[in-house]
C-alpha positions as CSV (number, residue, x, y, z in Angstrom):
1,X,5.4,-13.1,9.5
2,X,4.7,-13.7,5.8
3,X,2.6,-14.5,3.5
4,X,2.5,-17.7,1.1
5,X,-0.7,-18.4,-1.7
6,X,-1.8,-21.9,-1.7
7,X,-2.1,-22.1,-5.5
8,X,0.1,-20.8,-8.5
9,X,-0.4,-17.3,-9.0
10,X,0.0,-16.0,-13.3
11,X,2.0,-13.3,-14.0
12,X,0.1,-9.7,-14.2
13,X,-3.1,-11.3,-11.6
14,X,-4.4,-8.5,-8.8
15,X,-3.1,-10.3,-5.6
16,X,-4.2,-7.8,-2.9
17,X,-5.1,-4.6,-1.5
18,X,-2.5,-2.9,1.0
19,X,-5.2,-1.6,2.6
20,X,-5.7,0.2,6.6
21,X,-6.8,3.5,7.8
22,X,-5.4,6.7,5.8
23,X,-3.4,9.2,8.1
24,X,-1.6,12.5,7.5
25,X,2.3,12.0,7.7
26,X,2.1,14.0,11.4
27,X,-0.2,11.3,13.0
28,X,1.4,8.4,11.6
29,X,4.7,9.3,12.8
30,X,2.5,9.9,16.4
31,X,1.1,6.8,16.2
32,X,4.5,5.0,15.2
33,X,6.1,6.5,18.5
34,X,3.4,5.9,20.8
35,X,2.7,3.0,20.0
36,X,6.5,0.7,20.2
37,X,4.6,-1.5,17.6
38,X,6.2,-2.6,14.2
39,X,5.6,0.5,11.5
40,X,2.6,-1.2,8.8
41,X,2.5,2.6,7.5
42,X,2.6,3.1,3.4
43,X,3.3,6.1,2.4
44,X,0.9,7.6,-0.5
45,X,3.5,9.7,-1.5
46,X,5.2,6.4,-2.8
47,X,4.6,7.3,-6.6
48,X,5.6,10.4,-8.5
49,X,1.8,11.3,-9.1
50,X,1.3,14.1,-10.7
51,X,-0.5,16.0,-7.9
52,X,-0.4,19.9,-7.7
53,X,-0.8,20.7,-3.9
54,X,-2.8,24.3,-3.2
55,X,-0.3,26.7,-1.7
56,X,-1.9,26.3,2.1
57,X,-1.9,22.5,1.9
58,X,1.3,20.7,3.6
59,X,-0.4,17.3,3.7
60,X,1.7,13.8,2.8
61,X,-0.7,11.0,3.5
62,X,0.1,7.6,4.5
63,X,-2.3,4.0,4.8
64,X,-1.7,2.7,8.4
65,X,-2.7,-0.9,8.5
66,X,-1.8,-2.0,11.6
67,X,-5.4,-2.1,13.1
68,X,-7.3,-1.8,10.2
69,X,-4.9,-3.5,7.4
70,X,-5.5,-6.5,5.4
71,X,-3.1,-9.5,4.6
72,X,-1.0,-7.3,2.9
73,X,0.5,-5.9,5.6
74,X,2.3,-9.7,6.3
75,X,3.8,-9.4,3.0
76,X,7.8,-9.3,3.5
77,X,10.5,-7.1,1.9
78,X,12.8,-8.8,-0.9
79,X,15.6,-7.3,-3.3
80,X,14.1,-9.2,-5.7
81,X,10.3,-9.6,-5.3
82,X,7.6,-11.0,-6.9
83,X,5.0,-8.6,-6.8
84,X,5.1,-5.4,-8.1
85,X,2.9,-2.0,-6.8
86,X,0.7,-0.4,-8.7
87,X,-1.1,2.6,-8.1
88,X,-5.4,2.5,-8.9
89,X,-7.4,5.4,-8.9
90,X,-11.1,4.2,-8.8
91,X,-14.3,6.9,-8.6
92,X,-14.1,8.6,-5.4
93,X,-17.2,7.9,-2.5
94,X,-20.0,10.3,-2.5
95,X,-18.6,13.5,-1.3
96,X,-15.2,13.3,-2.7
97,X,-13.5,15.2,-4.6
98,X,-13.2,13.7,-8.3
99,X,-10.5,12.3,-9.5
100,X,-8.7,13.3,-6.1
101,X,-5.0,12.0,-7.2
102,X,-3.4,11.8,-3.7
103,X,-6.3,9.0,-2.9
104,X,-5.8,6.2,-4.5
105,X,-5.3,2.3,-4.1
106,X,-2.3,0.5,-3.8
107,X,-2.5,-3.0,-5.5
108,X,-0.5,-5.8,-5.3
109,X,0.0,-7.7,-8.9
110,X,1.9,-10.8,-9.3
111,X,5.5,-9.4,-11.4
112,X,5.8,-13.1,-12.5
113,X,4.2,-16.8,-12.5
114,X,4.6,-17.4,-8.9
115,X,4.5,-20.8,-7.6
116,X,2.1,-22.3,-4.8
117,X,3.9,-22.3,-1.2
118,X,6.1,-19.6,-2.6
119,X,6.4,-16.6,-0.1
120,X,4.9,-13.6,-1.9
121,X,7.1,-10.3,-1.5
122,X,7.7,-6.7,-2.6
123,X,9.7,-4.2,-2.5
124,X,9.3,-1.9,0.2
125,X,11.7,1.5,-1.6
């Protein structure tokens, strides 16, 4: 699998969403063993946020898009990619807590002028 964008894409443009079904670290690592499928799990814990956890709270969450994921789960690894990640915080839905800093979006934006057929990657550490 990968993904390729039919026209040129400028440097600093929103791509995508990775986007699927959020999970806590224990049932993602259920669902990767049950399931023998390939792992489209991203963890939130990818950034250093700045996120003080309450004492009783042992919670890493992760975005599973194998079922519920968009195209951005077809996006390859590459040492030297072209997209870069990028944590957005938007205003939580009704009955969330605000500014909740362990739910956030992770965005895709093009790290350089990328070409039209070119495959579109990032780096997955």
């Amino acid at each position: 699998w990968g993904l390729r964008c039919r026209a040129e894409i400028s440097s600093g443009a929103f791509v995508c969403e990775y986007a699927g079904e959020v999970l806590t670290e224990s049932e993602a690592a259920a669902r990767c063993v049950n399931s023998g499928d390939d792992d489209y799990i991203f963890s939130l814990d990818h950034f250093d946020v700045a996120y003080q956890k309450p004492k009783d709270e042992d919670l890493n969450l992760g975005v599973d898009a194998r079922v519920t994921g968009g195209v951005a789960r077809f996006i390859n690894h590459h040492s030297e990619p072209n997209l870069i990640i990028q944590s957005v915080f938007t205003p939580g839905a009704e009955g969330c807590r605000a500014n909740n800093q362990r739910l956030y979006r992770i965005c895709l934006f093009a790290g350089r002028d990328i070409g039209a057929m070119e495959e579109l990657t990032y780096d997955y550490g």
